[in-house]
Structure formats: C-alpha cells, structure tokens
C-alpha positions as semicolon CSV with decimal commas, in nm:
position;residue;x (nm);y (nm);z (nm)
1;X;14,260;-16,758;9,281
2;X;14,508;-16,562;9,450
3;X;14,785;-16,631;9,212
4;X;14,528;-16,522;8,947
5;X;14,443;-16,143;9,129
6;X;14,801;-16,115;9,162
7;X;14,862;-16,191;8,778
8;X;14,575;-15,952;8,716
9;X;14,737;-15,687;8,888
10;X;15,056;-15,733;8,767
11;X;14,913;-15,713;8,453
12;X;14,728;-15,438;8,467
13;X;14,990;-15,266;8,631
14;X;15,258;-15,305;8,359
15;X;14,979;-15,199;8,116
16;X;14,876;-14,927;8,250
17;X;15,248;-14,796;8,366
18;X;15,335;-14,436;8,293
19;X;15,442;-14,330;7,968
20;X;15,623;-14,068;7,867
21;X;15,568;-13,868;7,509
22;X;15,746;-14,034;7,238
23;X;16,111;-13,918;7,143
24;X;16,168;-13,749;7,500
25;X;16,321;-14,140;7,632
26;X;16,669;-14,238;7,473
27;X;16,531;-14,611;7,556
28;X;16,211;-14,549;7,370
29;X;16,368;-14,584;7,011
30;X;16,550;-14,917;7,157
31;X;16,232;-15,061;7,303
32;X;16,063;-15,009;6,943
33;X;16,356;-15,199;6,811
34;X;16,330;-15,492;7,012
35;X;15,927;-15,514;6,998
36;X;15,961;-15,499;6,634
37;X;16,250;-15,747;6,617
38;X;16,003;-16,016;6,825
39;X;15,695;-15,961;6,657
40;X;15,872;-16,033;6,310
41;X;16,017;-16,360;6,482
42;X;15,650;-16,478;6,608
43;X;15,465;-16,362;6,351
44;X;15,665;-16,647;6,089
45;X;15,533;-17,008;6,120
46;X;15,838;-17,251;6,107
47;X;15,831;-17,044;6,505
48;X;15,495;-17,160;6,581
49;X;15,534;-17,537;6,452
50;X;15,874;-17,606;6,600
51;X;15,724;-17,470;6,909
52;X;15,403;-17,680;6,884
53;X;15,648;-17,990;6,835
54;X;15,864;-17,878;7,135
55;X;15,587;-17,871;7,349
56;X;15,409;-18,155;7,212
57;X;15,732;-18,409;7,217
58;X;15,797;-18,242;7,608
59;X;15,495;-18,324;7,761
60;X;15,442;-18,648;7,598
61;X;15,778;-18,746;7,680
62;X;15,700;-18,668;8,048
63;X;15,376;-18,841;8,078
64;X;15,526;-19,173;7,933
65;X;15,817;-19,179;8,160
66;X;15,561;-19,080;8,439
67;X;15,316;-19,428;8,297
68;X;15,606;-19,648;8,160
69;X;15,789;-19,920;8,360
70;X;16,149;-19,753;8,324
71;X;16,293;-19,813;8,640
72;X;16,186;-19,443;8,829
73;X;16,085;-19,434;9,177
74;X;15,735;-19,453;9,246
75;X;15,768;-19,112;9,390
76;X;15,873;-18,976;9,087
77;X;15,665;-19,082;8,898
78;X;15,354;-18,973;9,035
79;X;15,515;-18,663;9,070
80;X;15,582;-18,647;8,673
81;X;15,221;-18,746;8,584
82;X;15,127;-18,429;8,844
83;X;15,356;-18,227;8,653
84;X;15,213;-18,365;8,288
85;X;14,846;-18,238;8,453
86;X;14,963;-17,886;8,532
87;X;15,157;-17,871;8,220
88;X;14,786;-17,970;7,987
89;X;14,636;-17,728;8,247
90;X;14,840;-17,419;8,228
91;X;14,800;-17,478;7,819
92;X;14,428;-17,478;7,819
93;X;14,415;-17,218;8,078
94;X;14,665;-16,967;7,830
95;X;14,488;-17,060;7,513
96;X;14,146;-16,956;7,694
97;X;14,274;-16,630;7,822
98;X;14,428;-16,528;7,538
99;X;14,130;-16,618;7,338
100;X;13,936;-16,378;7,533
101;X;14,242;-16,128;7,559
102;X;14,228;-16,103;7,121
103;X;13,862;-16,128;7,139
104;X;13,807;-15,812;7,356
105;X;14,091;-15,635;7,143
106;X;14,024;-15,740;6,804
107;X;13,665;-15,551;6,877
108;X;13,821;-15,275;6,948
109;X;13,924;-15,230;7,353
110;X;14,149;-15,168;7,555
111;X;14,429;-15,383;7,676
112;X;14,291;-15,348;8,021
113;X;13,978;-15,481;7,905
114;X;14,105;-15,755;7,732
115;X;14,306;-15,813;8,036
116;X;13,951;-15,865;8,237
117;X;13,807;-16,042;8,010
118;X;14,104;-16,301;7,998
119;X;14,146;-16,313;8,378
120;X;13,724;-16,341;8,384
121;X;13,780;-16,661;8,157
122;X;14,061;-16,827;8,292
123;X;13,909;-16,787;8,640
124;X;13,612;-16,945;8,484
125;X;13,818;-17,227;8,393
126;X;13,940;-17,291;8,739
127;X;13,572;-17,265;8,889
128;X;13,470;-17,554;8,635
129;X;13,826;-17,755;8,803
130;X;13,668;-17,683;9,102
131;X;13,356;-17,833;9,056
132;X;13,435;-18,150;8,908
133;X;13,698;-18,193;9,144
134;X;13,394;-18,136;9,420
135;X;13,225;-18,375;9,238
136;X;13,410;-18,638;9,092
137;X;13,719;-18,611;9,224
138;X;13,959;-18,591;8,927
139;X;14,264;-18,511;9,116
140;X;14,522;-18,694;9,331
C-alpha cells in the first residue's frame, strides 16, 4: 500500500506540475513532437499484437521453465514461478487501473480524477489479495 500512495503521488505530482503558457518554452514545441510521434506508434495495431505476443511468449516461457524438469536449481525455480505470479499480477493490476483511469476520463474528468479512481481500483485489487491470502492462503 505504500508503494501504491507513493505511485499516487508521483502521479499526481507529474500531472499536476506547473505549466507554463504555450510558445513561451523552446522545449514545448519538442515535447509536442515527441507526444505526437508516440501516440501515432501506439495508436497502430501490429504495436499492440506483437506486444501481446511478447508478453504472452515471456511469461509463459518463464512459468514452464519455473514447472518443467530442465535441470534449474530448486531455488530458482520457485523463484521463477514467484516471478510468473507478480508478472500475471502487475498485468491485472494495470489493466484494472487503467480501466478506471479511461473510465473517469472518457466521462469527462480530470486526469487527477482518473488518477483516484485508478489508484481507488487497483488498491481494491490488492485488498481482495489480501483477503484470500487471509483466508486461503494462495501464496508461498
């Protein structure tokens, strides 16, 4: 939770960061450029897929060398499958707050509100680990 207020800060920080009218910052015209030049390379899909694949191939290439008989320590190996779990969890945990993120500014807030309403979420998220590690014990 504390790595979450921090991230929450941080991002409400950046957001909210002092701004200065528009054509009085030499850097301003080069920021544009770059913004512009990512959000025409994300918005095209062949980015998305090969990214889905990446990802996809990555962490099920981890978690069957962390399961498979290939030879790796056992230390290792448990310590892959740990990394496999945070690497599923992080994903869930981004596709949730950024859910909520769009959500709140698709209807027409702020970014600092769709920055609560992510971090609101994604904490969410870790209250539900919580509990069913209280009361099942899922991990380690």
């Amino acid at each position: 939770m504390g790595l979450l207020a921090a991230a929450t800060f941080l991002a409400v920080a950046k957001v909210g960061a002092r701004r200065t009218a528009p054509g009085t910052d030499a850097s301003h015209d080069r920021y544009a450029a770059v913004v512009g030049a990512l959000r025409e390379f994300v918005r095209q899909p062949v980015v998305w897929a090969v990214t889905f694949v990446v990802v996809t191939v990555g962490i099920g290439g981890v978690a069957l060398l962390a399961v498979g008989n290939f030879g790796l320590p056992e230390g290792l190996s448990s310590s892959l499958l740990s990394v496999t779990y945070a690497a599923v969890g992080l994903l869930v945990t981004g596709f949730v707050f950024l859910g909520a993120y769009f959500g709140a500014r698709e209807r027409g807030l702020g970014n600092a509100h769709g920055v609560a309403a992510g971090s609101f979420a994604a904490g969410l998220v870790f209250l539900v680990l919580i509990a069913v590690q209280l009361l099942v014990g899922v991990i380690g």
